[in-house]
C-alpha positions as CSV (number, residue, x, y, z in Angstrom):
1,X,96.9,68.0,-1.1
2,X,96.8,71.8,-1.8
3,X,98.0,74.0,-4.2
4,X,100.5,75.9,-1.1
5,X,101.4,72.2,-0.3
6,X,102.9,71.7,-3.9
7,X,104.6,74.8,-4.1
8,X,106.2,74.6,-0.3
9,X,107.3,70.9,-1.3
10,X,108.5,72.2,-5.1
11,X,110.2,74.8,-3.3
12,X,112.3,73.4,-1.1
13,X,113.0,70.6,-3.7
14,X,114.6,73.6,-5.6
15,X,116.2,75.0,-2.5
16,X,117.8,71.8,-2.1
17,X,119.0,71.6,-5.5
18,X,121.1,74.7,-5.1
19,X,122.4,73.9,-1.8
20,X,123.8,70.4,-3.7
21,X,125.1,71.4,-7.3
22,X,126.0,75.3,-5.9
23,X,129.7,74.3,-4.8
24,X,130.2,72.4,-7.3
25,X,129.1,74.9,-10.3
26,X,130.9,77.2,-8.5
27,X,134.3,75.4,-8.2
28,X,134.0,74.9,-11.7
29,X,133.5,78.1,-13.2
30,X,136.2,79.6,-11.2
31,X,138.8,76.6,-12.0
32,X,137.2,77.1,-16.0
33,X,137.6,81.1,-15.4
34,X,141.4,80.6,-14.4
35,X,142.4,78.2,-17.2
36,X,140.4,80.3,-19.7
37,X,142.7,83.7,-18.5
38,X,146.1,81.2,-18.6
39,X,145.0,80.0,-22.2
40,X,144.2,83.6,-23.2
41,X,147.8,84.3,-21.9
42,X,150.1,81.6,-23.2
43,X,147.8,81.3,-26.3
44,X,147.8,77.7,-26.0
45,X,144.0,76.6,-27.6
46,X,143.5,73.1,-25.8
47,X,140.2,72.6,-25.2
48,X,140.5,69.5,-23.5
49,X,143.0,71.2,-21.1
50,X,140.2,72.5,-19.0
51,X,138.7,68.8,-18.6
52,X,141.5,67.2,-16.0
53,X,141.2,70.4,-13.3
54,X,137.3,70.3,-13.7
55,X,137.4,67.0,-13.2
56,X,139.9,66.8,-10.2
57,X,138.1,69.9,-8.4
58,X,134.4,68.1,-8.8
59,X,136.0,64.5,-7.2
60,X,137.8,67.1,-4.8
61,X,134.3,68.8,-3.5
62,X,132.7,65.3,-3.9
63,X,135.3,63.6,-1.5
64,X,135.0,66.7,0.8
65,X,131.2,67.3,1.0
66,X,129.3,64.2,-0.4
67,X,128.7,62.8,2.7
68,X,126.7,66.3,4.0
69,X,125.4,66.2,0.3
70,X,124.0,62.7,0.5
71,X,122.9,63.4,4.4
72,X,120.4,66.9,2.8
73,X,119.3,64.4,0.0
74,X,118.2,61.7,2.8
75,X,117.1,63.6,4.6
76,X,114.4,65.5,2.6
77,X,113.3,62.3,0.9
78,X,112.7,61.1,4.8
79,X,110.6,64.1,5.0
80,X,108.9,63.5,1.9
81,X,107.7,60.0,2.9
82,X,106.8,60.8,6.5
83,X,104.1,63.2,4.9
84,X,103.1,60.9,2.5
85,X,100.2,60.0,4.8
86,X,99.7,63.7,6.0
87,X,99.4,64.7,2.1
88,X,96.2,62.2,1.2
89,X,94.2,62.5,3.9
């Protein structure tokens, strides 16, 4: 295995990684971004206010896009395995 092997395979391990947690950090910090503006607002200091929304927008993308998400993550590690043999000869 070479050196641009590793870092082809490292990089699209990191690509992959993006792709999978990008909507859901996203989601996040645009669901914690509005609840910080309404606390800043109404004054209210809750912190575990911001927990339920998180937590129902992170289930919501999960229901919505874990099947494509699990279908990437399969499919890379079928990748990875079928050059398995490739990578020590």
């Amino acid at each position: 295995m070479t050196s641009s092997t590793t870092v082809t395979l490292i990089g699209q391990a990191i690509v992959l990684i993006a792709e999978l947690c990008g909507p859901i950090l996203i989601a996040t910090l645009v669901v914690g971004l509005i609840i910080s503006l309404f606390q800043a607002v109404t004054s209210i200091q809750e912190f575990t206010l911001t927990f339920l929304p998180k937590l129902l927008v992170v289930a919501l993308i999960l229901a919505i896009s874990g099947h494509w998400m699990i279908t990437e993550l399969t499919d890379y590690t079928t990748q990875l395995f079928a050059l398995i043999p490739k990578l020590l000869s």
